[in-house]
N, C-alpha and C positions, 0 to 999 in steps of 0.2 A: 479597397482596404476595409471601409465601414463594413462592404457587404459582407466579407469574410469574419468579421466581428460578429456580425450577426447572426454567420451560419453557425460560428461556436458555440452563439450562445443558445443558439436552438439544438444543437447538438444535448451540451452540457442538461440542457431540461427534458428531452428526448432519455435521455441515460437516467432523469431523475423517476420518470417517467414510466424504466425498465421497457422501454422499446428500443431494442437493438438496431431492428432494419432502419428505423428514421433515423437514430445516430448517424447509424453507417451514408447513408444516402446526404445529410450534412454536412460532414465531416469529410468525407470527399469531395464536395466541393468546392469547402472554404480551402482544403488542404493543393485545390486545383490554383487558388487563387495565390496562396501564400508561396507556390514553388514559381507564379510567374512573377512575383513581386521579389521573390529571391531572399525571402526574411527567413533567416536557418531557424532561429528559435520558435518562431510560429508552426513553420515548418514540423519541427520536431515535437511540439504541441498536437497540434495536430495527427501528427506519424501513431504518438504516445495513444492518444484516445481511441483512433482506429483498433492502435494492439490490442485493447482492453476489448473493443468490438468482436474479435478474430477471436481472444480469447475464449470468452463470454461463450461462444459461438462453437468452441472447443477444435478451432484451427491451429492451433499449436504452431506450426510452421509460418503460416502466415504473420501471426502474432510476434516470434521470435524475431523476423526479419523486419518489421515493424520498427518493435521496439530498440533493434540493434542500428538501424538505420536513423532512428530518436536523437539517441545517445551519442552517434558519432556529429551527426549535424549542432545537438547541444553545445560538445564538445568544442565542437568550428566555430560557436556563437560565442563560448565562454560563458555558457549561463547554466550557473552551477544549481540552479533549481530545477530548468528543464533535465540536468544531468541526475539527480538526483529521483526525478519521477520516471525517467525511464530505467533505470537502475531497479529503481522498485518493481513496473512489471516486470524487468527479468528476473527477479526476483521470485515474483510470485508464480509467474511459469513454471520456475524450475523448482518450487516447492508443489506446484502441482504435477510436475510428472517424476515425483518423488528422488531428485537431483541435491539430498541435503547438502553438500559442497556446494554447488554451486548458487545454489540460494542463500545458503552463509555467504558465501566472496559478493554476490552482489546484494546483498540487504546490507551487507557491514561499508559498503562503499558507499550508498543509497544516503544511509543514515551519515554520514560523514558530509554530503555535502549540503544535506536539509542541515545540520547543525551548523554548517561552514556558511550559507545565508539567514540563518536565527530562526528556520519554522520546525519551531519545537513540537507544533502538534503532532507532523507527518515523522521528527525523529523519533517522538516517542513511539510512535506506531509502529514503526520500524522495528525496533527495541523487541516490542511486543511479537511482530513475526520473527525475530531471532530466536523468542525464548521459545514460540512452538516450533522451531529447526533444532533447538538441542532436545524436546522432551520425543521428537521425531527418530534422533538416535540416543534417546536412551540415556544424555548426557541432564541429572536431571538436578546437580545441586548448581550445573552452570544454567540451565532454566530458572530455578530457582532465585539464581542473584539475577539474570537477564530481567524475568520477572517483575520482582521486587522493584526493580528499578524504574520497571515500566508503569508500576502501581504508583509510586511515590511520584513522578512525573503528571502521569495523570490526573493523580490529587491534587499537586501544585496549579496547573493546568484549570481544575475546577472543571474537566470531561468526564462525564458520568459515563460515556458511552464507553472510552478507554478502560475505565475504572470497574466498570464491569466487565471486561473483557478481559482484563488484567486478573481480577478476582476467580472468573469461571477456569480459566487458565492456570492458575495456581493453585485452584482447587485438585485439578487434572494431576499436576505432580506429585502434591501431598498424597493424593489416592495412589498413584503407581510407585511411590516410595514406601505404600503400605501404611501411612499415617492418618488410619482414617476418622480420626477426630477433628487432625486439624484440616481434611474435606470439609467435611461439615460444620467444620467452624466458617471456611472460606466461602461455602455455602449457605452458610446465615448471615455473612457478611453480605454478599451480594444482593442475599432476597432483601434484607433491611434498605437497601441501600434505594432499590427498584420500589419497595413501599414510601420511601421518603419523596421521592420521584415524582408520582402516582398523586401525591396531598395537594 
């Protein structure tokens, strides 16, 4: 069990790292370790980081069956955090192969279970890829409030990193809404924001 703890956690600094193959080469075998120990939720930890591997890697199919395989073992563990990270890459899958449905259904479930064990950081974030799945079709004053909501959280929060993410992003609908003041207002918001940063 230690050793599997440690392959994580070499995994996890491998991804920090942005070397894929070492992930992968970790991550499989602590994920070798955790199916003979029979721990679902490690398991689905485990399942989860590969998908993100496979993704990365632009295996799509691999990734999918990953992360669906995550998700159901989550589900058999009842652990509505592993439930909620695997949720998100399908998520993000399916906003990468331009799936807006389905990346709603699963970012809106995602974010229900991050808020259902209290980790506001990954809800909020959530939030935030929900509002670029409505400016994706066009739905832009439901961006708009998705947004906003995502800015006001992240301010709460005290994540700069959200906060500008929220702001470049809000920038984006005021421009395709034709409002190009308040772009550039949102855009002085953020640069201000990156200069206070920066002191």
């Amino acid at each position: 069990r230690l050793r599997a703890i440690a392959l994580d956690g070499a995994g996890q600094l491998a991804s920090v790292q942005a070397d894929p193959a070492a992930q992968e080469t970790y991550q499989r075998e602590s994920l070798a370790i955790w199916r003979e120990l029979g721990e679902d939720a490690q398991i689905a930890s485990s399942l989860g980081d590969l998908g993100s591997v496979a993704h990365i890697q632009g295996d799509y199919a691999a990734a999918q069956a990953m992360y669906a395989e995550a998700l159901d073992l989550a589900e058999q563990a009842g652990d509505a955090q592993q439930m909620g990270l695997a949720l998100s890459g399908l998520g993000r899958l399916a906003l990468h192969q331009d799936d807006q449905d389905a990346a709603t259904k699963y970012y809106t479930e995602s974010m229900a279970r991050f808020r259902e064990v209290g980790d506001l950081r990954r809800a909020t974030l959530i939030l935030g890829n929900l509002g670029v799945v409505a400016i994706n079709t066009g739905e832009l004053e439901l961006a708009e409030q998705r947004l906003t909501e995502h800015l006001d959280n992240a301010r709460r929060l005290g994540d700069r990193k959200l906060t500008s993410g929220a702001l470049t992003n809000l920038g984006l609908v005021a421009f395709r809404a034709g409002d190009l003041d308040r772009a550039a207002a949102r855009s002085e918001e953020r640069r201000v924001g990156k200069e206070c940063r920066s002191r």
